[in-house]
VEXKOL-580631 format. One record per residue: residue in three letters; x, z, y of N, C-alpha, C in turn. Coordinates in steps of 0.2 Angstrom, whole numbers, padded with zeros to 4 digits, always signed. Atoms other than C-alpha are relative to their C-alpha. Example, Ala and Ser with C-alpha at 12.3 -4.5 7.8 and 13.67 -1.06 7.14 Angstrom:
<recs>
ALA+0004+0000-0006+0062+0039-0022+0004+0000+0006SER-0004-0001-0006+0068+0036-0005-0004+0003+0005
</recs>
This chain:
<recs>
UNK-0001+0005-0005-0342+0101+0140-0006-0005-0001UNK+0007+0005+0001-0358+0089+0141+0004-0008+0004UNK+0000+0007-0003-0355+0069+0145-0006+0001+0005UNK+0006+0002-0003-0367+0064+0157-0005-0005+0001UNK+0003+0008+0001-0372+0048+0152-0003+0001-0008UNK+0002-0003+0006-0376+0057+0134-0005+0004+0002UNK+0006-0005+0001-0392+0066+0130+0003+0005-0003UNK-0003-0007+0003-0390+0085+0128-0005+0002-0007UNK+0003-0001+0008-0394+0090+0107-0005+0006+0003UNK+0005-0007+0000-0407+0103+0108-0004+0002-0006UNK+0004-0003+0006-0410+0112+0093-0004+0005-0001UNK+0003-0008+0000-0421+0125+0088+0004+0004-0004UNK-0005-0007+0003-0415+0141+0082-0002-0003-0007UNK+0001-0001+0008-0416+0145+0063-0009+0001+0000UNK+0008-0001+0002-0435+0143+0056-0005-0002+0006UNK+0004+0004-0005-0441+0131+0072-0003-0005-0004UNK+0001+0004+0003-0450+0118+0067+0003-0007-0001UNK-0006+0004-0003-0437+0104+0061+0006+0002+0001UNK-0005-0002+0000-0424+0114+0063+0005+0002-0008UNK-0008-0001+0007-0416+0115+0044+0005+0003-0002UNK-0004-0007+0003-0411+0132+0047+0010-0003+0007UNK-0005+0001-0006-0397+0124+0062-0001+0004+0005UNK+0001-0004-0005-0395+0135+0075+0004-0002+0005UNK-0003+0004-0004-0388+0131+0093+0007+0001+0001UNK-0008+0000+0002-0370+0137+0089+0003-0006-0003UNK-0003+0006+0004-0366+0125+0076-0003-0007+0004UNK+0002+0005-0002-0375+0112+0085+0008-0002+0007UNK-0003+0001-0005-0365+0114+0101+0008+0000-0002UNK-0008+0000+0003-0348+0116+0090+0000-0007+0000UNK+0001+0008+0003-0352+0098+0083+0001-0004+0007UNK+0001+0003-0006-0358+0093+0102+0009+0002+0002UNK-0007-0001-0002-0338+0099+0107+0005-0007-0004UNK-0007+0004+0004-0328+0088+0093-0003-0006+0001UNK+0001+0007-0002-0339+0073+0097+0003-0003+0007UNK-0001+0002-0009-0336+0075+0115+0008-0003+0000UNK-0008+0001+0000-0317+0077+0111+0003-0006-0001UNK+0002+0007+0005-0318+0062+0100+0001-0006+0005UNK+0005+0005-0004-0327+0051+0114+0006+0000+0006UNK-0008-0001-0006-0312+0057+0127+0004-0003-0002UNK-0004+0002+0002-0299+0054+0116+0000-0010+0001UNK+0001+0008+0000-0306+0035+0114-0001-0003+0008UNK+0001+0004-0006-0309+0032+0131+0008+0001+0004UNK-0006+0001-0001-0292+0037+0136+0005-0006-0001UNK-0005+0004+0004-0284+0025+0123-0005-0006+0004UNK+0003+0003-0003-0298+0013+0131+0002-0004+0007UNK-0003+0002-0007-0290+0014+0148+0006+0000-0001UNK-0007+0001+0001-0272+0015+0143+0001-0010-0002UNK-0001+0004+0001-0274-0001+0134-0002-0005+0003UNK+0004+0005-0005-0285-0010+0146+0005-0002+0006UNK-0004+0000-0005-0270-0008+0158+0007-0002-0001UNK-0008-0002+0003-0255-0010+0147+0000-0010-0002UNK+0000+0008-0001-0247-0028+0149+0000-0003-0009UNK+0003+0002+0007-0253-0039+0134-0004+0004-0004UNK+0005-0002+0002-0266-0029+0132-0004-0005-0007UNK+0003+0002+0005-0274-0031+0114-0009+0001+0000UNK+0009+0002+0001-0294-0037+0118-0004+0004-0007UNK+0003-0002+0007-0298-0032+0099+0000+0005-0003UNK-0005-0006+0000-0291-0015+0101-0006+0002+0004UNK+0005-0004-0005-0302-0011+0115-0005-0002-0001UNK+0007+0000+0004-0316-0018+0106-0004+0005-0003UNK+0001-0002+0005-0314-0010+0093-0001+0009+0002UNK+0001-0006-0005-0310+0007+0105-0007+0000+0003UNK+0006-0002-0004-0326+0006+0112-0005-0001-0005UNK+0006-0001+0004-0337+0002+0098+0000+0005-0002UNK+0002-0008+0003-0331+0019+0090-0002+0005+0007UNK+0005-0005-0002-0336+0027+0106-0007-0001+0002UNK+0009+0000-0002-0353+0020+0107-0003+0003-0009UNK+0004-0002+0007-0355+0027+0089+0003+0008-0001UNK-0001-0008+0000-0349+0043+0094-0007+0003+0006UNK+0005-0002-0006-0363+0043+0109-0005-0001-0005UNK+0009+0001+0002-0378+0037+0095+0002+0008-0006UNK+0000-0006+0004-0370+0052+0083-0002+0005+0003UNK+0001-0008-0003-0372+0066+0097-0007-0002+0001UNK+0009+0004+0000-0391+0056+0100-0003+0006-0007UNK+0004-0002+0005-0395+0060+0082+0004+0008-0003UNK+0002-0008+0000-0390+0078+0083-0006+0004+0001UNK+0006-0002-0004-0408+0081+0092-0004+0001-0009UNK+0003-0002+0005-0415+0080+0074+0004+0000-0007UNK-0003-0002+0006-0403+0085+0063+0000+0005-0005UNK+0001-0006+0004-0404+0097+0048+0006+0002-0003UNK-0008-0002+0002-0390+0106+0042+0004-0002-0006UNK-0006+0003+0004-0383+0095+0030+0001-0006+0003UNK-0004+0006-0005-0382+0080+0042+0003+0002+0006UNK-0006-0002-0003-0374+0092+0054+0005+0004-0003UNK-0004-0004+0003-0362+0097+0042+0003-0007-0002UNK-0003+0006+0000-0358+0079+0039+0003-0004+0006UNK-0004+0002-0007-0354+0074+0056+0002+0003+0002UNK-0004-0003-0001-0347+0089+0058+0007-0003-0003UNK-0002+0000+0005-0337+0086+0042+0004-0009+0003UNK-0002+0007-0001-0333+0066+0050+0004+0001+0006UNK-0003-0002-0008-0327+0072+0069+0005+0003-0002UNK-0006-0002+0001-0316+0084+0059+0007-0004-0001UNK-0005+0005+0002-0307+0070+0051+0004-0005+0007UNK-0003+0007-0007-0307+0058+0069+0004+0005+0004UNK-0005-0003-0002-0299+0073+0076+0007+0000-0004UNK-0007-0002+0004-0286+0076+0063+0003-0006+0001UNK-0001+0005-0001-0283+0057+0065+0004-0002+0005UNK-0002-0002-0007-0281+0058+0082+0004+0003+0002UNK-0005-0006-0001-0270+0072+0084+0005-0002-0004UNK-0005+0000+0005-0260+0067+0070+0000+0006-0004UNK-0001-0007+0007-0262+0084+0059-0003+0000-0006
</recs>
């Protein structure tokens, strides 16, 4: 699923130049758990935006992690495969978070 207010990652295959041996698999796995991520926070965004005594600092706080989920999917355009393996590696955990698992 692509946001559309998010730039789409474009990796070169394995042995492009820059590429770090990343290929467009793994990239786009990464581009899914951040998307998911970015959902879940906009959900909680809007739920709490609308729920009576709404906590301000709450939905600060909800929105700055997803503006730091839109500069993480940004800097997958030039990532090599151990900074997409740590953002992998970081999204798994905001899911796990998120879900409760």
């Amino acid at each position: 699923m692509h946001d559309s207010d998010q730039p789409a990652p474009h990796a070169g295959g394995a042995g492009s130049p820059g590429s770090g041996g990343v290929d467009a698999d793994a990239v786009g796995r990464v581009v899914e758990k951040i998307d998911e991520v970015a959902a879940w926070l906009t959900r909680h965004v809007f739920l709490e935006r609308y729920r009576p005594g709404a906590d301000r600092a709450l939905v600060e706080r909800l929105l700055a992690e997803r503006a730091a989920c839109a500069a993480d999917r940004a800097r997958l355009v030039d990532a090599d495969s151990r900074e997409l393996a740590r953002i992998e590696a970081l999204y798994d955990a905001k899911l796990a978070e998120s879900t409760g698992q």
